[in-house]
DRENSEDO-747957 format. One line per field, with one value per residue (C-alpha): x, y, z. Coordinates in steps of 0.5 Angstrom, whole numbers, padded with zeros to 4 digits. Example, Ala and Ser with C-alpha at 12.3 -4.5 7.8 and 13.67 -1.06 7.14 Angstrom:
# DRENSEDO-747957
c1: c(0025,0027)
c2: c(-0009,-0002)
c3: c(0016,0014)
//
This chain:
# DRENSEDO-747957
c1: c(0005,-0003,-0005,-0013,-0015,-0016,-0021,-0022,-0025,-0019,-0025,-0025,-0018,-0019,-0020,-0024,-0028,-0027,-0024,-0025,-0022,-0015,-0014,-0009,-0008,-0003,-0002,0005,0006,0014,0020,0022,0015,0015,0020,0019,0012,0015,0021,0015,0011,0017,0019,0013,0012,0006,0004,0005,0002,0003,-0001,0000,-0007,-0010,-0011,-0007,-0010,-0016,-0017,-0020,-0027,-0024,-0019,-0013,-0010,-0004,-0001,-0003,0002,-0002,0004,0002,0008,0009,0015,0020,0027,0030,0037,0042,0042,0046,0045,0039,0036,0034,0034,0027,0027,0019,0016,0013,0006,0006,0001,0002,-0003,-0001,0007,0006,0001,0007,0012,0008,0008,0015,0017,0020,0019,0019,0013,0007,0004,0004,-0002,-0008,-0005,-0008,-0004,0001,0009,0011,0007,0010,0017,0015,0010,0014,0008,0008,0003,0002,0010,0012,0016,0016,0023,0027,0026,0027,0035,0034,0029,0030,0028,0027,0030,0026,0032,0038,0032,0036,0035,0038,0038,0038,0039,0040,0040,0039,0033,0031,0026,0023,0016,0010,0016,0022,0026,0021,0016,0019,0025,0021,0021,0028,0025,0021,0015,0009,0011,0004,0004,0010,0016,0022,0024,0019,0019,0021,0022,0024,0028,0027,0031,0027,0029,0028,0024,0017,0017,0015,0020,0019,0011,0013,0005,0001,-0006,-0003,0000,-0006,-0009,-0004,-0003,0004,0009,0011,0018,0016,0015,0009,0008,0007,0001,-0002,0001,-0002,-0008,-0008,-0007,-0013,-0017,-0015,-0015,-0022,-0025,-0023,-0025,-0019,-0019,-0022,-0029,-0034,-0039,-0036,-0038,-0034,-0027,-0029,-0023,-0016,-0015,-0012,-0014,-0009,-0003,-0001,0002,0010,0011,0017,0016,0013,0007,0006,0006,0001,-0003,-0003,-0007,-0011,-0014,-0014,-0018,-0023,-0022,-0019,-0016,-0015,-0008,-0007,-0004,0004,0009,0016,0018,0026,0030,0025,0019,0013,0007,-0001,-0006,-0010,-0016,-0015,-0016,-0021,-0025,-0025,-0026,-0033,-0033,-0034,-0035,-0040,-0040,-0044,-0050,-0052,-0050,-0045,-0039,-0038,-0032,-0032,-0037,-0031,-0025,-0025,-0018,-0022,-0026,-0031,-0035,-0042,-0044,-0046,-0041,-0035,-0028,-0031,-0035,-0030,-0026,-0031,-0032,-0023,-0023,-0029,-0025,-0018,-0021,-0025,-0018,-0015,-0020,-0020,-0013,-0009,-0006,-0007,-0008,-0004,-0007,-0004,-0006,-0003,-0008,-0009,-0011,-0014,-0012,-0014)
c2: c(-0030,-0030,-0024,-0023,-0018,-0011,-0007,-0011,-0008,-0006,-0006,-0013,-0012,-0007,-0008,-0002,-0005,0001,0003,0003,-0001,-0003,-0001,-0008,-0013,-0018,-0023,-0024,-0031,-0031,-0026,-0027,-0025,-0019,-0016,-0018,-0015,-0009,-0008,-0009,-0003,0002,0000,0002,0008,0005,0009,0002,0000,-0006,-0009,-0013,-0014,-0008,-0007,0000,0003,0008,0007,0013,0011,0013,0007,0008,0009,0003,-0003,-0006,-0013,-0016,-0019,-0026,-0030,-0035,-0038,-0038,-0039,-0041,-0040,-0039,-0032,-0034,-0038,-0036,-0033,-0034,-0031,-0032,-0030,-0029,-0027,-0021,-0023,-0028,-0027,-0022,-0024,-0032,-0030,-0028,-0034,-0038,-0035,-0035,-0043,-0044,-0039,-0034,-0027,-0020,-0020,-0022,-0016,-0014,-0020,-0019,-0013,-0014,-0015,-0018,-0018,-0015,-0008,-0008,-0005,0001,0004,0001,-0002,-0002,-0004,-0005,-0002,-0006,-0003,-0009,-0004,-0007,-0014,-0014,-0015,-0014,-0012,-0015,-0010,-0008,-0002,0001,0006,0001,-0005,-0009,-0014,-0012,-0012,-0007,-0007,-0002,0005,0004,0003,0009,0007,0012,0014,0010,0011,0008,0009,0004,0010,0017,0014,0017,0014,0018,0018,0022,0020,0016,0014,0012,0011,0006,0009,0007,0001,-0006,-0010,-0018,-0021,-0019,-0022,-0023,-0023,-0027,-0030,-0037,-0036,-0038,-0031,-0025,-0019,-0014,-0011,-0003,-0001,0000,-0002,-0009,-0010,-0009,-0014,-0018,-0017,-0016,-0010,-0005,-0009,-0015,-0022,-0026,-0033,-0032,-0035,-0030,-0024,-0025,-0027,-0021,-0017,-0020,-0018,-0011,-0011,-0014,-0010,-0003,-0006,-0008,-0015,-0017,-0020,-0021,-0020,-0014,-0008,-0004,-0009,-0006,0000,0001,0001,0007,0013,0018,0017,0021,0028,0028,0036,0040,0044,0050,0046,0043,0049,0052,0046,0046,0053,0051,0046,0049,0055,0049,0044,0049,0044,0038,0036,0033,0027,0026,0021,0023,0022,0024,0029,0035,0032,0028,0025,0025,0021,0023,0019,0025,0030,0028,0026,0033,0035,0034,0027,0021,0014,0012,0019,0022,0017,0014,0014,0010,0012,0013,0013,0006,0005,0002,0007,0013,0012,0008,0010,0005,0003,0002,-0001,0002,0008,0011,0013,0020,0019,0017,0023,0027,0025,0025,0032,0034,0031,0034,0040,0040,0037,0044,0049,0046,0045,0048,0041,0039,0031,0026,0021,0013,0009,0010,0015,0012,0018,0022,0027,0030)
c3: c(-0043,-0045,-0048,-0044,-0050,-0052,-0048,-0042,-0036,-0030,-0024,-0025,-0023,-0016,-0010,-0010,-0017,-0020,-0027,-0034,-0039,-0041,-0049,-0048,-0042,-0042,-0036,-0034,-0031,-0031,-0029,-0037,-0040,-0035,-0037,-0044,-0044,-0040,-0046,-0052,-0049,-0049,-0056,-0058,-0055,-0051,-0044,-0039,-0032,-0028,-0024,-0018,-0014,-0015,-0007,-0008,-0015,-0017,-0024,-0028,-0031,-0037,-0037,-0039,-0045,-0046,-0044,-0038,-0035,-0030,-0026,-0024,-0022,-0017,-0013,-0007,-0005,0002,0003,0010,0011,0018,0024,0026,0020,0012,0006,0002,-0005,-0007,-0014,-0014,-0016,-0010,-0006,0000,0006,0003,0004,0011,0013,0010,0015,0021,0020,0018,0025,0021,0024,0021,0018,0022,0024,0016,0016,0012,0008,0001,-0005,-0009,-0006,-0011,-0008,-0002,-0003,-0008,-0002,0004,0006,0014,0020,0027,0029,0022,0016,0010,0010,0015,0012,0006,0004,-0004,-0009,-0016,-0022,-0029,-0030,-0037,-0037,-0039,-0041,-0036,-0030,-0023,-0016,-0012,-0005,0002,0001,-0007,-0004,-0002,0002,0007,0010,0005,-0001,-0004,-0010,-0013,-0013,-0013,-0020,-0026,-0033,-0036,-0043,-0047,-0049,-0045,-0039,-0035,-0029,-0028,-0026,-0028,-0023,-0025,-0019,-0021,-0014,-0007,-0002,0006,0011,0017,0024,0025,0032,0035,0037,0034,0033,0039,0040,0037,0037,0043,0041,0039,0045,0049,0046,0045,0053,0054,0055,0048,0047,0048,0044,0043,0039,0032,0030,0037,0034,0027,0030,0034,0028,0023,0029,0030,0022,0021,0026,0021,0015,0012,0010,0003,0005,0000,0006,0009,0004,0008,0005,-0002,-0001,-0003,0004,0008,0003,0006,0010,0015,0014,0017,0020,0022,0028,0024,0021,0027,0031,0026,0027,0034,0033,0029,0033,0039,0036,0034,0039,0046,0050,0046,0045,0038,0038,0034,0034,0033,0024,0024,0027,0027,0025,0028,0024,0026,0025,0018,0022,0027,0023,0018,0024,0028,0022,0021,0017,0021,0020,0016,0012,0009,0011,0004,-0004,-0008,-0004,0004,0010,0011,0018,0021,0019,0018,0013,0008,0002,0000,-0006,-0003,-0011,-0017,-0016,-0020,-0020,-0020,-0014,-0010,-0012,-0010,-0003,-0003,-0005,0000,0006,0003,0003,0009,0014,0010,0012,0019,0020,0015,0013,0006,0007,0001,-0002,-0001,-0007,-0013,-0018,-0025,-0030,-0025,-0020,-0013)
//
């Protein structure tokens, strides 16, 4: 455990280079001193935050006003799981693009279409991180935690989960106690655990853009390495793989997620959009019995903000996707939020749908 120091300045520690500074910041290297850190700050009363790769974070200007653990453990575990599957046990502070990459080589399926995603393993579980007709849900066989309300260890597995839509148990369970909670919740995530298949081949292509450029059919199998491959090339063309060279990476990633309608909504979206755009379908994708989603990209274009907007300043859309808002240098978090709060109410005022933001907001609100 190495205790960084007080005041130490949180946009070093984003992908958005965004955030003031930590009252105190302590770096993690193993499960023990995590969950130690963690116990210390509830003992005191200290609003606390953990932090991964800060991919998914947008912190205030302000700082915050607390105890931050930076997780930065390393590791993993392989055990049968089958005849044709395994288990992998990774530390929550692994890298996630470094996990994924490492199973394509080992010929493991059920992660690749989740290559170039920024961040640290340990992120994945809590959002339900998921790309290109994958869902880091559907491998995961258990997640080890500090639980804050009992200051115990435990593994959670299954429906304990909660998994669903960019959300799981891990992000909705509240901190139980009275007092400063921070923006942790109640689970602290140690490790997680995969269950892969042993194949040279992917798990059936679910997502239509990835199959045509991999060439094949939806539902079909492709190498390994060509899937992910695949994925980094639709991936780098949207801005969404960190690189030092392409300011349009200087983001949290897709900003929004993609609003989840019943019938009714659906419906009043549809007139809306027809009175905006006559003629023109809005495109939807089922999402549950009674439910579809819409591409957030969709409505934040028709509704006036495209790529690259507006044009100049300290923080734009992202000039390859319209999801992602980008730290052009020399902006704030307040520029940032200016920008989000335009576009929410923007899509509001075209469509009637309130978008919702993906990263987890750090001291400020929308």
């Amino acid at each position: 455990m190495h205790v960084v120091g007080e005041r130490v300045d949180l946009a070093d520690y984003t992908t958005l280079r965004l955030g003031g500074p930590a009252a105190r910041f302590t770096l993690a290297e193993t499960a023990d001193e995590v969950a130690a850190q963690v116990r210390a700050a509830d003992l005191a009363g200290q609003p606390l935050l953990v932090l991964g790769g800060g991919s998914n974070l947008v912190v205030a200007d302000a700082g915050f006003d607390g105890s931050v653990v930076k997780v930065a453990t390393r590791g993993l575990d392989i055990a049968a799981a089958g005849p044709d599957r395994v288990a992998v046990t990774v530390a929550a502070g692994q890298d996630w693009d470094a996990l994924v990459a490492w199973t394509v080589g080992e010929n493991l399926a059920g992660l690749e279409c989740l290559s170039g995603i920024p961040g640290s393993v340990g992120a994945t579980p809590v959002q339900n991180v998921g790309a290109y007709g994958q869902e880091v849900a559907t491998s995961i066989i258990s997640v080890g935690v500090l639980d804050r309300a009992t200051g115990q260890c435990a593994v959670l597995t299954g429906p304990r989960c909660g998994f669903g839509y960019r959300t799981s148990v891990f992000k909705s369970a509240a901190w139980p106690q009275s007092g400063p909670a921070g923006p942790t919740g109640r689970y602290v995530l140690l490790d997680v655990t995969f269950g892969l298949a042993r194949s040279d081949l992917s798990e059936p292509v679910g997502y239509a853009e990835l199959a045509a450029r991999l060439g094949v059919e939806m539902g079909a199998r492709a190498p390994l390495a060509r899937v992910r491959e695949a994925v980094l090339d639709l991936r780098r063309g949207k801005g969404m793989v960190l690189d030092p060279a392409d300011p349009d990476s200087v983001s949290a990633g897709s900003f929004f997620t993609n609003p989840v309608l019943d019938d009714g909504q659906l419906a009043d979206l549809a007139a809306a959009a027809e009175r905006r755009l006559p003629g023109v379908a809005v495109p939807r994708y089922p999402a549950g019995p009674g439910l579809v989603k819409v591409p957030a990209a969709w409505l934040i274009e028709r509704a006036g903000f495209g790529k690259g907007y507006p044009g100049s300043g300290p923080v734009r859309i992202s000039a390859k996707h319209t999801l992602a808002l980008t730290n052009r240098g020399g902006a704030t978090t307040a520029d940032l939020l200016a920008l989000a709060r335009e576009v929410v109410a923007g899509v509001a005022d075209a469509f009637g749908v309130v978008l919702t933001n993906e990263p987890v907001l750090v001291g400020v609100a929308l």
